[in-house]
N, C-alpha and C positions, 0 to 999 in steps of 0.2 A: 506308647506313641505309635500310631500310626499315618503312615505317608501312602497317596496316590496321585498317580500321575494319566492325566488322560485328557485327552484334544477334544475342546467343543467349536464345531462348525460353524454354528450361528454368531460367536463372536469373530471368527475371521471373516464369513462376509460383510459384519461391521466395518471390517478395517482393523479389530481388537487383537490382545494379541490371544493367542487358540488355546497355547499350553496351560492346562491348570493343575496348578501341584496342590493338594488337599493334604492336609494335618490336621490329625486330631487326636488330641492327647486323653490321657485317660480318665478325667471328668466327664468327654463326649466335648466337649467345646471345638469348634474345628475352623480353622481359618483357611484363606484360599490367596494365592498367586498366579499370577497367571506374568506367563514370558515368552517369547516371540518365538521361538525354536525348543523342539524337543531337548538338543542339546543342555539349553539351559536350566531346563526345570530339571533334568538331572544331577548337572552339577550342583543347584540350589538341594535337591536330595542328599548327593553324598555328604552336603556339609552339612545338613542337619543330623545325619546319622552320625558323622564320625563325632560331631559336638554334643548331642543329645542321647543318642541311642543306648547308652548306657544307664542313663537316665531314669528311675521308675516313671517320674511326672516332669511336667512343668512347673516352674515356680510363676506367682503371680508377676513378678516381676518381667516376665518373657513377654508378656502382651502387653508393659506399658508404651505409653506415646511418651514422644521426649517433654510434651508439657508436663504428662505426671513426672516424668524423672526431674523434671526442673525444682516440684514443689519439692520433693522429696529432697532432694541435694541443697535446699534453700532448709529445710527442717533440720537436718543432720549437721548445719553449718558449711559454708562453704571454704573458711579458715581464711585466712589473711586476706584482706586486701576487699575484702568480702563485695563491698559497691561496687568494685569496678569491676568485679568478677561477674556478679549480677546483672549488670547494667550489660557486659558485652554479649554473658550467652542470649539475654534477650534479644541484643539482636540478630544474633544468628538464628532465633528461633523465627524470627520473622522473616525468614529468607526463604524463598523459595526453591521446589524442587521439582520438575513436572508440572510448575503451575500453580503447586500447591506449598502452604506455609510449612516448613519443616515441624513444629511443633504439634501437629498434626498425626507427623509420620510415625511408626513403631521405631522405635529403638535401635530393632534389628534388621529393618528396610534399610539403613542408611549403606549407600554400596561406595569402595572409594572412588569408582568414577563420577558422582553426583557430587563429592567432595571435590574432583578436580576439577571438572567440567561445569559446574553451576555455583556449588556455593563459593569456592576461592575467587571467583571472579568478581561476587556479589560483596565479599570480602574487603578487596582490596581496590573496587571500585569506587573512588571519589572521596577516599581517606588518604591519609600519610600514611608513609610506611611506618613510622611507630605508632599510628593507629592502627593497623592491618596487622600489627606484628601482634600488638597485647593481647587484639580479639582473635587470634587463632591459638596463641598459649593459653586463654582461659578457655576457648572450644576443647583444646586435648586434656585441659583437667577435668572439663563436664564429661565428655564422653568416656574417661577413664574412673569416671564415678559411675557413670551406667556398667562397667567392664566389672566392676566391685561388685553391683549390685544382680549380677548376673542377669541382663537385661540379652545381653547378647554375649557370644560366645568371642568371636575376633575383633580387632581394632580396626576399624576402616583407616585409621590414620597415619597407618603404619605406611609406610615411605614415600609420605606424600609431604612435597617440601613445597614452602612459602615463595615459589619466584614464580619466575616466566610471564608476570605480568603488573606491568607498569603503574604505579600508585601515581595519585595526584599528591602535585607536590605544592605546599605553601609558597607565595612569594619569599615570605621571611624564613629564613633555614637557617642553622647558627653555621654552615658552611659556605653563606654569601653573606654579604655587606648587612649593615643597618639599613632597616624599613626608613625608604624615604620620606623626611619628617612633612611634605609637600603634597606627597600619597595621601600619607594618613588623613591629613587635613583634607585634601577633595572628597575622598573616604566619609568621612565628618562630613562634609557640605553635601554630598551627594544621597543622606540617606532619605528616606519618605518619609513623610508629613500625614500626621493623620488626624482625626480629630482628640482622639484617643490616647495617640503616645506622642513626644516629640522626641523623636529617635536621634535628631540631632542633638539632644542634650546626654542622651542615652550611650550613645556613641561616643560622646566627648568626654564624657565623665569616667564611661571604661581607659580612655588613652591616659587617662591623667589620674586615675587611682589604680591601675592593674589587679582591678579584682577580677576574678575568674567571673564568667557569666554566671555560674549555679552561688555564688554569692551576690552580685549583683540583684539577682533577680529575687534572694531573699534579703534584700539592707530593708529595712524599716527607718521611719522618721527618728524615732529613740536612737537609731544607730548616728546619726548626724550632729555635731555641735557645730552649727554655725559660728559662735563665739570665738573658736580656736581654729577654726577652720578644718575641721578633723572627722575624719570619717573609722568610725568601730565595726572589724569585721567579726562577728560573734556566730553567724549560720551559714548554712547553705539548703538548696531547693534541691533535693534528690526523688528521683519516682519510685513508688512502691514496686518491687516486682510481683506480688501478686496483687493488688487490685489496682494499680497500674493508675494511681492516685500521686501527685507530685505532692510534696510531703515536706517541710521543714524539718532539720535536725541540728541542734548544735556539735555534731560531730563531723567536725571537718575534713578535711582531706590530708590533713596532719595537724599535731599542736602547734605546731609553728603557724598555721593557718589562721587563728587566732591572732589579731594583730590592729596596730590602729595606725591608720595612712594620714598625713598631712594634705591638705588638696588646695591647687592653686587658688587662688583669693576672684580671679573671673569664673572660674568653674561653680565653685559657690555660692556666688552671686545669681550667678543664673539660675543656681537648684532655688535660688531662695526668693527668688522669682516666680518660680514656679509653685513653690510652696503656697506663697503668700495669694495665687489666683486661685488655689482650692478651696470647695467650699469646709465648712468645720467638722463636718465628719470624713474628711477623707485626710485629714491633716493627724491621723493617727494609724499605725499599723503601714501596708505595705508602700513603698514608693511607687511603684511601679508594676500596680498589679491586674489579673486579666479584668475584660470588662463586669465577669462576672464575680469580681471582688476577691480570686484565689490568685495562686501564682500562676506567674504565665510561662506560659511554652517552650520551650528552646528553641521550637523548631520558628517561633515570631523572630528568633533575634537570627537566625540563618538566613529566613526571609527579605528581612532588611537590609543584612550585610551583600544579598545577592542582588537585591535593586541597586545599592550602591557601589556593586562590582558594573555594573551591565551600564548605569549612567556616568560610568568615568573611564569605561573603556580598560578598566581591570576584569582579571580572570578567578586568581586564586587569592584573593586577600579573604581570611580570615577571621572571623569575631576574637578569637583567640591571640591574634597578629596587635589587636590593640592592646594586648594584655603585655605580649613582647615589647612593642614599642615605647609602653611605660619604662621596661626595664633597660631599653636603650637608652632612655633620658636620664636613670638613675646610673651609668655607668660615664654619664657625663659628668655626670656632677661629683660620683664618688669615686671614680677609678678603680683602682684595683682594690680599693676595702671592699671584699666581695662581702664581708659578716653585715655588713648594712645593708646591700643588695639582700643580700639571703632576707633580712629582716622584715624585709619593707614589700616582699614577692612572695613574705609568705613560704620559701620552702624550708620540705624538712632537715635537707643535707647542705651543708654546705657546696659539697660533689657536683648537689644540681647547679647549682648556680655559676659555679666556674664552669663548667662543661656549655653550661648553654651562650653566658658571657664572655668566656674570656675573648674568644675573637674579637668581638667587639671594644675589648678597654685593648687590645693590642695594637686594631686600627687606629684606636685615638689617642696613642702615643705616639703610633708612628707620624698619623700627620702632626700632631704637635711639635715634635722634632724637625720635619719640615718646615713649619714655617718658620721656628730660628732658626736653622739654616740660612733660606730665603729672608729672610729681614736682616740677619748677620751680614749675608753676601753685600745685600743691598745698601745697607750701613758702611762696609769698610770700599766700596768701590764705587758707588754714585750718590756721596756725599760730601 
């Protein structure tokens, strides 16, 4: 390996920065850096030497971009949890750095002030915080599979922590009150009308069956018995990470996800409604699918939930928020049997379910106890 260090002119009258560090390893392959001060292409020197210089070669793995490291980490398996591991480092790879999409960059570019400075911000900007939390634990298992793969030598991750800056937050938190059932409903009235979808029915059908959107968006007609009133959740719509193709799979987001919902007797009505104005080939396969006959987007159902934050004078109401407020209605009806709740939500753990509800069946004891109280009081003294 060999390293030079020397200042070109012509890019600082650009405005560029001058210093260019040149490497080239012992193939003759030679890459180039360039940084604002002498200082720094030095320092970028000593650490290639103290990490490399023992070195006879490079391995190919030194000059990949993190999109190759992606495919590769996606080939080798990325173990547990594998979708949602997939799905977040994508987005991080879509994040910019410089201007430029991180999936772009080498490996070994990634420095941890671009970490601090740009991407945590892009992070945790306009997520929850347990969204911004998951997508930075599955960043340090990717980046610690480049560290395997000796893509680079140190961790940029290293003591670089998840705060300092402020996540958007849901209306609905399971550390405030139940989503007011008056919301949701303007929510419902206020979405857009199009010729294509009717979002109001779309929206209303998520409050009253709690299926997550990447299930909604794959229900098919077959999934429906009007008969029973009963809706079969069997798939969900997840996007390919490499050809970036939104994809059906019957493997859901746990067995328990698997499961069949009752739905109110106006809700179905109106789906059947809707059925019955289609013409006979569309009365098979998907309910709700794009114009051009596949699934449709996720990013349609953020769009509608966002005209219907903006014409009701909400902020942070969620697509997701309807999926909560079904289980708010289930916590009426069934109180503390959280094993029905689990049932009917779909989760894997029991755990989830009380962690997310219980507030909620606590609130509606206690008012329940208020108002014998208050009826009791009113009975022994103004009667």
């Amino acid at each position: 390996m060999k390293i030079k260090i020397s200042f070109q002119k012509n890019r600082k009258k650009k405005g560029k920065a001058g210093w260019c560090l040149k490497v080239t390893d012992h193939l003759g392959r030679r890459t180039e850096r360039f940084f604002e001060s002498e200082a720094d292409a030095v320092r970028e020197e000593k650490l290639l030497v103290s990490n490399y210089g023992t070195r006879s070669q490079f391995d190919e793995e030194f000059d990949w971009t993190f999109k190759t490291l992606f495919k590769k980490w996606v080939e080798h398996g990325v173990g547990k949890d594998a979708k949602n591991k997939e799905r977040n480092v994508t987005a991080f790879l879509k994040m910019q750095v410089d201007g430029a999409p991180v999936e772009q960059m080498l490996v070994r570019d990634l420095r941890p002030k671009d970490i601090s400075f740009q991407i945590m911000p892009q992070i945790q900007t306009g997520r929850t915080s347990k969204t911004a939390s998951e997508i930075w634990q599955h960043v340090k298992i990717f980046i610690q599979h480049g560290l395997k793969r000796e893509c680079r030598a140190d961790n940029p991750l290293v003591g670089i922590k998840q705060d300092g800056i402020k996540c958007k937050e849901s209306t609905y938190s399971k550390n405030n009150t139940r989503l007011d059932p008056y919301i949701v409903r303007a929510i419902v009235a206020a979405m857009p009308q199009t010729p294509q979808y009717d979002w109001v029915l779309i929206a209303r059908f998520a409050s009253q069956s709690g299926l997550r959107q990447s299930e909604q968006r794959g229900l098919e007609w077959d999934d429906i018995c009007f008969k029973e009133n009963k809706v079969y959740v069997r798939r969900k719509v997840t996007q390919c990470p490499i050809t970036k193709n939104f994809i059906s799979t019957d493997k859901l987001k746990s067995y328990a996800a698997k499961r069949e919902i009752k739905v109110t007797e106006g809700v179905m009505a109106q789906l059947k409604e809707f059925y019955i104005s289609l013409p006979n080939e569309r009365k098979t396969g998907l309910i709700w699918p794009s114009r051009s006959g596949h699934f449709q987007s996720d990013g349609r159902y953020r769009e509608a939930m966002k005209v219907a934050n903006r014409n009701t004078n909400h902020n942070n109401i969620r697509w997701h928020d309807l999926r909560h407020y079904y289980g708010t209605m289930l916590c009426e009806t069934y109180g503390s049997n959280y094993q029905r709740i689990k049932e009917l939500m779909g989760h894997e753990k029991i755990e989830t379910t009380i962690n997310i509800y219980k507030h909620i069946v606590k609130d509606l004891e206690r008012d329940a106890k208020e108002d014998d109280v208050l009826e009791a009081n009113a009975k022994k003294y103004w009667t």
